[in-house]
C-alpha positions as CSV (number, residue, x, y, z in Angstrom):
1,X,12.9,-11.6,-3.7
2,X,13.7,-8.8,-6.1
3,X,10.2,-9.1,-7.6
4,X,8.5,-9.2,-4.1
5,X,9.6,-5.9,-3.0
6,X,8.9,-4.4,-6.2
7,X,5.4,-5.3,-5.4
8,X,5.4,-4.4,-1.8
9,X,7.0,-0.9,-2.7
10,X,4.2,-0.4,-5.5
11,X,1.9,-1.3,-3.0
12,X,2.8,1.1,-0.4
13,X,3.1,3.8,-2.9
14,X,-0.5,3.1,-4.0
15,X,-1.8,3.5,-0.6
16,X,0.0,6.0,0.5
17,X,-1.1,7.9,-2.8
18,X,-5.3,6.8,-2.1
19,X,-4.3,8.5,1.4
20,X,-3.1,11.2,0.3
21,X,-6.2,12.0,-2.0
22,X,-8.3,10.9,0.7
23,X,-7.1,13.1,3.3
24,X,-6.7,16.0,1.2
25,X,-10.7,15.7,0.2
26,X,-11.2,16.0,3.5
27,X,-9.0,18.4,4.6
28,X,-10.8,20.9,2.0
29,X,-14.5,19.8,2.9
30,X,-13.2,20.2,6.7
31,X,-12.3,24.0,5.3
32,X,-14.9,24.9,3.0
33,X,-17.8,23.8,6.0
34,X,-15.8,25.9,8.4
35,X,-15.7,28.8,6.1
36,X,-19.7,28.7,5.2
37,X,-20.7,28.2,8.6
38,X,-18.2,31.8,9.5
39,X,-20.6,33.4,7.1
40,X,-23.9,32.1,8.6
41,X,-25.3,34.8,10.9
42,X,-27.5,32.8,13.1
43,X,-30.9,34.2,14.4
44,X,-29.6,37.6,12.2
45,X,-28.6,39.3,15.0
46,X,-31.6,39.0,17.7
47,X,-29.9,40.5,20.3
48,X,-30.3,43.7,18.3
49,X,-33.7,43.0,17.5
50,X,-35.0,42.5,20.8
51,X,-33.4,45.4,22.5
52,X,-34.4,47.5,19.5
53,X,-37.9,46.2,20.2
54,X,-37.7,46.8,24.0
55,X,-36.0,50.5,23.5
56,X,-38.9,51.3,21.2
57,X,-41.6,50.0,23.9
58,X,-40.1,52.1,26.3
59,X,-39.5,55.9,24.4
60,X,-43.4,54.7,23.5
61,X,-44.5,54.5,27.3
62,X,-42.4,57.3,28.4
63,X,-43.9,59.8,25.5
64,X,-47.3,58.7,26.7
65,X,-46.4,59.4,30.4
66,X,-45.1,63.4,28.8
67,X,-47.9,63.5,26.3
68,X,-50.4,63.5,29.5
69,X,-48.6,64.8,32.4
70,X,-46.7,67.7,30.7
71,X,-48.8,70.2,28.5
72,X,-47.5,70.6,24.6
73,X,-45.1,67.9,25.0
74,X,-43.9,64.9,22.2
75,X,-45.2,65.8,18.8
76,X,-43.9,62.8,17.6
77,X,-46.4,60.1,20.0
78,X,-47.4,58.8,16.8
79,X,-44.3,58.2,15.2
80,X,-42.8,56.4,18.4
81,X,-46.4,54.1,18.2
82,X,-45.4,52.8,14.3
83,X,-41.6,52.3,15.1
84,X,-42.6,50.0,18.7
85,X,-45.1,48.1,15.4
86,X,-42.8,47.7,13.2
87,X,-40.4,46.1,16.0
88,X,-42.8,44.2,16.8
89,X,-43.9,43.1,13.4
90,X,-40.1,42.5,13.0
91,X,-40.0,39.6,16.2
92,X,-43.1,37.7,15.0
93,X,-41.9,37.1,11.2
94,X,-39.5,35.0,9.5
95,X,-36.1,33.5,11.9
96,X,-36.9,36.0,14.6
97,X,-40.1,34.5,15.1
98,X,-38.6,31.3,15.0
99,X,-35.4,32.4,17.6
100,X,-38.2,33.8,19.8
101,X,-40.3,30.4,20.0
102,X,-36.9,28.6,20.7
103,X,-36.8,31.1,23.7
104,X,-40.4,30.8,24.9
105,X,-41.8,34.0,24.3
106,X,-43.1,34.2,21.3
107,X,-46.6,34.0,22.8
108,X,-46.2,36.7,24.4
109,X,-45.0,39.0,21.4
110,X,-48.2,37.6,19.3
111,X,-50.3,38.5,22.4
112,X,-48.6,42.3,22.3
113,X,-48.8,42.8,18.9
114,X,-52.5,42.0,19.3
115,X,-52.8,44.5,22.4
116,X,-50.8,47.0,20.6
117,X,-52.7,47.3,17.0
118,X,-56.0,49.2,18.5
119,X,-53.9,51.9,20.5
120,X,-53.7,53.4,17.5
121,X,-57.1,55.8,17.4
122,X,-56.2,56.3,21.5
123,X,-52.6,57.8,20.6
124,X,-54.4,59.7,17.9
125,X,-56.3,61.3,20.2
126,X,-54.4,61.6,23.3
127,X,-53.9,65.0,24.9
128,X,-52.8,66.4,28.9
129,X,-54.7,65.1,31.6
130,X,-56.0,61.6,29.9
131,X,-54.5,59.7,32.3
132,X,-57.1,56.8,32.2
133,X,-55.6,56.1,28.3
134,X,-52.3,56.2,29.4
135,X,-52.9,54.0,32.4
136,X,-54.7,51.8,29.6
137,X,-51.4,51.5,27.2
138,X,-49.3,51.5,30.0
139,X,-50.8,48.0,31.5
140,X,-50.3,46.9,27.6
141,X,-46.8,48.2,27.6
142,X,-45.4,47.3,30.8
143,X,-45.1,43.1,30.6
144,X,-44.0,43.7,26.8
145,X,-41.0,45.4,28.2
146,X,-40.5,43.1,30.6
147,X,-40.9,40.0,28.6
148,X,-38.4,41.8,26.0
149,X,-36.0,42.2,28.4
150,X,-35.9,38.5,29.6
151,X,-36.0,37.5,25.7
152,X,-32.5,39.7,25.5
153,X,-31.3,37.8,28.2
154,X,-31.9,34.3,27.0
155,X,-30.9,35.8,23.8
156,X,-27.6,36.4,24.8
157,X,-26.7,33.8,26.9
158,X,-28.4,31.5,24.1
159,X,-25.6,34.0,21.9
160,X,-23.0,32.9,24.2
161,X,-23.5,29.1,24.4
162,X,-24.1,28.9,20.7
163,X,-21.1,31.3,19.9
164,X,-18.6,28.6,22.0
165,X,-20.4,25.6,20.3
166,X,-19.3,26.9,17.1
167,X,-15.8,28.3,18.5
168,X,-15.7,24.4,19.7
169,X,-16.4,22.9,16.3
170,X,-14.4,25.8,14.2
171,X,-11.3,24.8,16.4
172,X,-11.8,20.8,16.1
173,X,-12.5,21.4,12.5
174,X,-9.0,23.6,12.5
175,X,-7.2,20.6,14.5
176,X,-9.0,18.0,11.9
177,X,-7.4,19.8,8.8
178,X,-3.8,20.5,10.6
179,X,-3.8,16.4,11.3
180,X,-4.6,16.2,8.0
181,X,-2.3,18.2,6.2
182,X,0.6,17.2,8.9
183,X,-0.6,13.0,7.5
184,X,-0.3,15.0,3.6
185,X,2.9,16.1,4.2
186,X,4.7,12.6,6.1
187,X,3.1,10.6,3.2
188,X,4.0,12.8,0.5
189,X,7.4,12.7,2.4
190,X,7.5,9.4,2.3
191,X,6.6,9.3,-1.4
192,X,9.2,11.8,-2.6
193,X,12.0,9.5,-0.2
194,X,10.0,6.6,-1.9
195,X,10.6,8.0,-5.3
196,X,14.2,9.1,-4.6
197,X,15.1,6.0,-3.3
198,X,14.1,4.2,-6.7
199,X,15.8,6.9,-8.9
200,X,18.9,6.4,-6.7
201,X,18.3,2.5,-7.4
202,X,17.8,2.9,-10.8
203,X,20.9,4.7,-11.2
204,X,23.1,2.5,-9.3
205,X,21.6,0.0,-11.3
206,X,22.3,1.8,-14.7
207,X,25.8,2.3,-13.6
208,X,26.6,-1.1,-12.5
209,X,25.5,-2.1,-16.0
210,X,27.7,0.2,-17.6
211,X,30.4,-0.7,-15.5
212,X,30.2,-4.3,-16.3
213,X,29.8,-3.9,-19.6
214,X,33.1,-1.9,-19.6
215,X,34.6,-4.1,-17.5
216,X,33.4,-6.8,-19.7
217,X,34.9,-4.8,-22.9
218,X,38.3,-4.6,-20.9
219,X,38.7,-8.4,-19.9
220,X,37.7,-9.0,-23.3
221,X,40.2,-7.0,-25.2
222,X,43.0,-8.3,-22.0
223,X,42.1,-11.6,-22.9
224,X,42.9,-11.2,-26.6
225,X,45.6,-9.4,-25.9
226,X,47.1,-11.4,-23.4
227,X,46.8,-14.7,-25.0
228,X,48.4,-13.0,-27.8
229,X,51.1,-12.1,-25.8
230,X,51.5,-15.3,-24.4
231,X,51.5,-16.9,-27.7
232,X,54.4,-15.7,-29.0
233,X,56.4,-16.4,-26.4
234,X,55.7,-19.9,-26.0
235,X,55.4,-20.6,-29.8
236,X,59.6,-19.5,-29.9
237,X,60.1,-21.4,-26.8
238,X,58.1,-24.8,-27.9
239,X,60.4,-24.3,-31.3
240,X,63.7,-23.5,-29.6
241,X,63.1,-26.6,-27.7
242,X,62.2,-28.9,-31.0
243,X,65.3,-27.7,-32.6
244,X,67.2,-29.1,-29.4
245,X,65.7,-32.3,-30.0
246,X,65.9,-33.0,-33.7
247,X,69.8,-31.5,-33.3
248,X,70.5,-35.1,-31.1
249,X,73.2,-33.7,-29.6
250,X,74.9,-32.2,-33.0
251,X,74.2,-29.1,-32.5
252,X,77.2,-26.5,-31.6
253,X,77.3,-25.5,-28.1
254,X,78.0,-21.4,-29.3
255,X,74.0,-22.3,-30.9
256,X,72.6,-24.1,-27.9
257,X,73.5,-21.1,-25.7
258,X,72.2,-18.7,-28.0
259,X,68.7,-20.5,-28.2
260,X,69.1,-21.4,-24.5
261,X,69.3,-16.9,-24.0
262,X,66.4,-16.9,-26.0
263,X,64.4,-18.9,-23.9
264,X,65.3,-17.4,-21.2
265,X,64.1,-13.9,-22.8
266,X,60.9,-15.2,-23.5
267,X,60.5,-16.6,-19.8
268,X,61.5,-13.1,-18.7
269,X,59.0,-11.9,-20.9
270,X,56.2,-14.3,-19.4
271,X,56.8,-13.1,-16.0
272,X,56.5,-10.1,-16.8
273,X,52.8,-10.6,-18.4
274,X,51.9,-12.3,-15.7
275,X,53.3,-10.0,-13.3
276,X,51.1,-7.1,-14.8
277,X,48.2,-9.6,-14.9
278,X,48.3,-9.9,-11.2
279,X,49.1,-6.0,-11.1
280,X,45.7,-5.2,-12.3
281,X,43.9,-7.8,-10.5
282,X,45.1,-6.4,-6.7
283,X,43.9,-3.0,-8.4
284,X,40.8,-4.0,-9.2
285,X,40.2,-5.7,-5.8
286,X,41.7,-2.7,-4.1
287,X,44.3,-4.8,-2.5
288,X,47.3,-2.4,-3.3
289,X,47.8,-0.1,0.0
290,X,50.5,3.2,0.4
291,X,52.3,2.7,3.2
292,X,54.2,6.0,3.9
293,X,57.7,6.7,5.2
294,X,60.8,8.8,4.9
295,X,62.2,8.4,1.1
296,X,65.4,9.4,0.2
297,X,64.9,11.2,-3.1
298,X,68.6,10.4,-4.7
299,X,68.4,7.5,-3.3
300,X,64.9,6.4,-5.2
301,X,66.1,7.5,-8.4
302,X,69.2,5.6,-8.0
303,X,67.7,2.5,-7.7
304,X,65.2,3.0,-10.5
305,X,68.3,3.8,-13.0
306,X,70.2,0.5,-11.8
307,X,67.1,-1.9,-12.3
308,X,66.9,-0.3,-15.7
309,X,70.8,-0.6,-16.5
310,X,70.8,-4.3,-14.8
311,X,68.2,-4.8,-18.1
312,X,69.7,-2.6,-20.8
313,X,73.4,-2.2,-19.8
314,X,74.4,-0.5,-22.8
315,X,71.7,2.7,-22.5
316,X,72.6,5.6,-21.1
317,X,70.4,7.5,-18.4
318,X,71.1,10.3,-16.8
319,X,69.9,11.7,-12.9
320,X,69.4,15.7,-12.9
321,X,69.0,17.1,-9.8
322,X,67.4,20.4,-9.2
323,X,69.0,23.1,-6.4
324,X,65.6,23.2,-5.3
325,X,64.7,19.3,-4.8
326,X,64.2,17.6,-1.3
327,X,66.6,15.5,-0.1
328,X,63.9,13.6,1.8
329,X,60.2,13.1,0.9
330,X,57.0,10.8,3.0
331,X,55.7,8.9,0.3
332,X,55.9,4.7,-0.2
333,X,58.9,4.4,-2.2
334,X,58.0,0.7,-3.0
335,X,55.0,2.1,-4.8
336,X,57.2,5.3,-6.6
337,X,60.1,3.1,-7.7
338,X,57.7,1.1,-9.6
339,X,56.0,3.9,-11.3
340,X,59.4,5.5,-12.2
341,X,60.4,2.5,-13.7
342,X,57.7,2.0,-15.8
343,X,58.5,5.0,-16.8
344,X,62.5,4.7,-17.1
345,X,61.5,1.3,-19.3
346,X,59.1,2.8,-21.7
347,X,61.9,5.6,-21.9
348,X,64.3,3.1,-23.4
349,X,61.8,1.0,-25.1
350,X,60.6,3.5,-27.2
351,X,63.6,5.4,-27.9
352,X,66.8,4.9,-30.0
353,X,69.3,3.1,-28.8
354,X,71.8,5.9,-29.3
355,X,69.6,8.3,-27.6
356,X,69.8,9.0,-23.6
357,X,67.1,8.8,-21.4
358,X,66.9,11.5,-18.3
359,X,65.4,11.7,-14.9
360,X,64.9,15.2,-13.8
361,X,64.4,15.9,-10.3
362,X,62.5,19.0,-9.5
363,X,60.3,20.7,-6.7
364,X,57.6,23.8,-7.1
365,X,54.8,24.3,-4.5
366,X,55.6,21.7,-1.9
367,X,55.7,19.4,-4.7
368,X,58.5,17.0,-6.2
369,X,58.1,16.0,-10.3
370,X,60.2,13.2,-11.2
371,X,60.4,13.6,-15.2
372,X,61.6,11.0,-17.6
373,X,62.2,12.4,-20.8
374,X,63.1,10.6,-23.8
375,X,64.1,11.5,-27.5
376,X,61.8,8.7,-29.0
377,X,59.0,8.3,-31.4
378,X,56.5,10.1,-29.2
379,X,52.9,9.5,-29.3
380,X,50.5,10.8,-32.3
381,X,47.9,13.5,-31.0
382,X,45.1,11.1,-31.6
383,X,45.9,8.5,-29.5
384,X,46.8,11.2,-26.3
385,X,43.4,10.6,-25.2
386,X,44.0,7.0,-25.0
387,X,47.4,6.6,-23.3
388,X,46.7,5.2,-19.9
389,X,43.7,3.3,-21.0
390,X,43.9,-0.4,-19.6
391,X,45.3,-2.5,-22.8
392,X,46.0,0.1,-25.1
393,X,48.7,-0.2,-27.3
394,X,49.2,2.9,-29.7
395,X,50.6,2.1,-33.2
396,X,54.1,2.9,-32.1
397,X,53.8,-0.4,-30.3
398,X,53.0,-3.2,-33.2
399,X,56.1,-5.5,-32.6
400,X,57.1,-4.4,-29.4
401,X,56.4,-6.8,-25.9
402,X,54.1,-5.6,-23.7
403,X,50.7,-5.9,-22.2
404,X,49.3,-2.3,-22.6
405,X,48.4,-2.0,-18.5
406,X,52.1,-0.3,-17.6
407,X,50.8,3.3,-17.6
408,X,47.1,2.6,-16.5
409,X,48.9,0.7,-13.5
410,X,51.1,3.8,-12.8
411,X,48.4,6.2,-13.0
412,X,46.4,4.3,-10.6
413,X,49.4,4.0,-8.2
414,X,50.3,7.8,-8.7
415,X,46.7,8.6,-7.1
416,X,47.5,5.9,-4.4
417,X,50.4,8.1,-3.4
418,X,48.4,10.9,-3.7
419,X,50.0,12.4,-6.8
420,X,49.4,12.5,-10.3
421,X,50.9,11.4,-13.4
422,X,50.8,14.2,-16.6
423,X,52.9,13.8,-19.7
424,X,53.6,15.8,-22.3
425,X,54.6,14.2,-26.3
426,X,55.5,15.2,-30.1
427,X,55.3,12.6,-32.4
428,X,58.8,11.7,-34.1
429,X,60.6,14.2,-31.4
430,X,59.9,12.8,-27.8
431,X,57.8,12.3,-24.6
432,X,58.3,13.6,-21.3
433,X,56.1,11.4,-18.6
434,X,56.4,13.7,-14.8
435,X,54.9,12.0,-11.4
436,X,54.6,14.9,-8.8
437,X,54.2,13.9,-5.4
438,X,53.8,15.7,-2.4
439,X,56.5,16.8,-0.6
440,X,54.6,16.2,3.0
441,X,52.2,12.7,3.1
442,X,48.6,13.8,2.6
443,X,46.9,10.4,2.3
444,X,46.1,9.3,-1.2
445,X,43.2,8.0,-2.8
446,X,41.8,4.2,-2.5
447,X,42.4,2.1,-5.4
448,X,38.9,1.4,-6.1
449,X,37.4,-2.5,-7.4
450,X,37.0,-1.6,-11.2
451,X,37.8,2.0,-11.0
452,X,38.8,3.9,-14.6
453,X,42.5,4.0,-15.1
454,X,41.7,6.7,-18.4
């Protein structure tokens, strides 16, 4: 299945890429036809033309009408005749021609121009009271100006049509290149959440590995350790019990119970693996819950101290309360008593029997710190880092029981509680191990299937 949808995602993100190029090829040829067609000037401005032409044909009559009828009047009759030519010269060459056959008329320039060229020698000569000349041009230039004027007309409403066809295809060709660009943008869309979605993929991928390959590492190194662990134990059981047997009886009673305590020990010690087995397990399944209530402080600590002294009667620990300390604080104190005595039993594991272990009780910014301080060994700044790694056993350790999870389970519970767990240590003078809580409940964080304890 996994390979199937890798080839239906490539194949989506092919087309949509083929799309894409399509539609933007488009999108610019939509563009660069709309732009040349903006710069085409169609018929090059006839309108003008024609009502240029038809001005011209007009001043021309009307200086003829002066040039006759009023003595001394219009010098420039001749200058009027060459401007109406060149108008007309202008309408029967190149486009306008064209524009003007497309409106009808251009017979009827041709057949002006052809009236118009011999007036020349008549406006030459023209002088007052000629009136048979002028009646002459006049009959000439009378239908030109009214044919000019309906070719103006046509022109313009020709103008007019032609202006809204183009406005028509400018704005479909505008609509066109918004659809496409609006298609460019949901595919590219859907490629960049295409592409995000795979790096997101890859990543979680990436991470799972590494996160099995650590968890791998871990159950590896808990499996060595462990079997170790369990190995001694049984070994000195499995040989107490032989000794038993060969003995047939003759062995003194004062020996049988001492072997019989040993036994016992090593059971105790068993449970104990296995009870830190099965710790880490409902971890890593996130099957450990807080559940909150009212905790008496003095009382918490109290209990910790006599589950420690019920082990190790002859240590001495001491409870230090603060002035400052609650007497009362909402955390799960199911969940606390077993950090703090972890804590209380690493104390007193790793520190002379003639030395006293301590539980301070303190409170500073609506928080409480249980300390447990010892005057032990302490732990060497290199293996610091280390310390509440799963399965981590610091040289300090070599020879002593244990499993290596106590700390990393007590970290993990302080952030249950929504605490933390900070120590400080000096090799060869002591360690001091403090879980603050808060005063108040606040809701704690989830224990996490195969989160870091480090």
């Amino acid at each position: 299945m996994t390979r199937k949808g890798d080839i239906a995602a490539f194949a989506v993100a092919g087309i949509a890429i083929f799309s894409f190029a399509v539609l933007l090829a488009f999108a610019l040829h939509r563009l660069f036809a709309t732009e040349a067609e903006m710069r085409r000037n169609e018929g090059d401005n006839m309108l003008w033309a024609i009502s240029q032409a038809q001005s011209s044909a007009l001043l021309f009559d009307l200086a003829i009408a002066r040039r006759v009828g009023i003595p001394g009047s219009e010098p420039d009759l001749e200058r009027r005749y060459y401007v109406l030519l060149s108008r007309l010269n202008l309408l029967s060459e190149g486009p306008q021609a064209r524009h003007m056959e497309r409106l009808g008329l251009s017979g009827q320039v041709d057949d002006a121009l052809r009236a118009v060229l011999p007036l020349e020698d008549s406006v030459r000569g023209l002088s007052f009271g000629e009136v048979e000349i002028a009646t002459a041009v006049h009959e000439v230039i009378g239908p030109l100006i009214d044919d000019l004027g309906r070719a103006a007309n046509r022109s313009m409403v020709n103008d007019w049509e032609e202006t809204g066809a183009r406005l028509d295809k400018r704005r479909d060709a505008i609509v066109q290149v918004i659809v496409a660009v609006l298609a460019i943008l949901v595919l590219g869309t859907l490629l960049s959440v295409m592409m995000v979605r795979a790096m997101t993929e890859r990543q979680r991928i990436r991470s799972s590995l590494s996160r099995e390959r650590e968890t791998a590492e871990i159950y590896r190194d808990f499996v060595a350790l462990v079997s170790h662990q369990f190995r001694t134990p049984l070994a000195i059981i499995d040989s107490s019990m032989q000794r038993l047997l060969r003995s047939r009886g003759r062995m003194p009673y004062p020996e049988i119970e001492a072997r019989a305590r040993q036994v016992r020990s090593e059971i105790l010690r068993l449970t104990r693996l296995i009870a830190a087995t099965l710790d880490v397990i409902r971890l890593d399944a996130g099957q450990v819950r807080a559940e909150p209530q009212p905790c008496d402080v003095v009382e918490l600590v109290a209990r910790t101290r006599a589950r420690q002294m019920g082990a190790t009667p002859d240590r001495v620990i001491r409870i230090e309360l603060a002035d400052e300390a609650p007497a009362r604080i909402d955390t799960d104190p199911v969940l606390a008593q077993e950090i703090l005595a972890n804590l209380v039993s690493n104390a007193v594991k790793y520190s002379p029997a003639t030395e006293p272990v301590v539980i301070r009780v303190s409170a500073e910014n609506r928080q409480v710190g249980f300390c447990v301080e010892d005057r032990g060994i302490g732990v060497p700044p290199g293996e610091q880092s280390k310390l509440f790694d799963r399965f981590f056993r610091g040289s300090a350790s070599q020879g002593l029981p244990g499993a290596g999870v106590g700390l990393a389970i007590s970290r993990r519970l302080a952030s249950l509680l929504g605490g933390e767990l900070v120590f400080e240590s000096r090799a060869g003078i002591g360690s001091s191990f403090v879980l603050k809580l808060p005063h108040e409940w606040q809701g704690g964080a989830d224990a996490l299937p195969g989160d870091s304890a480090s």
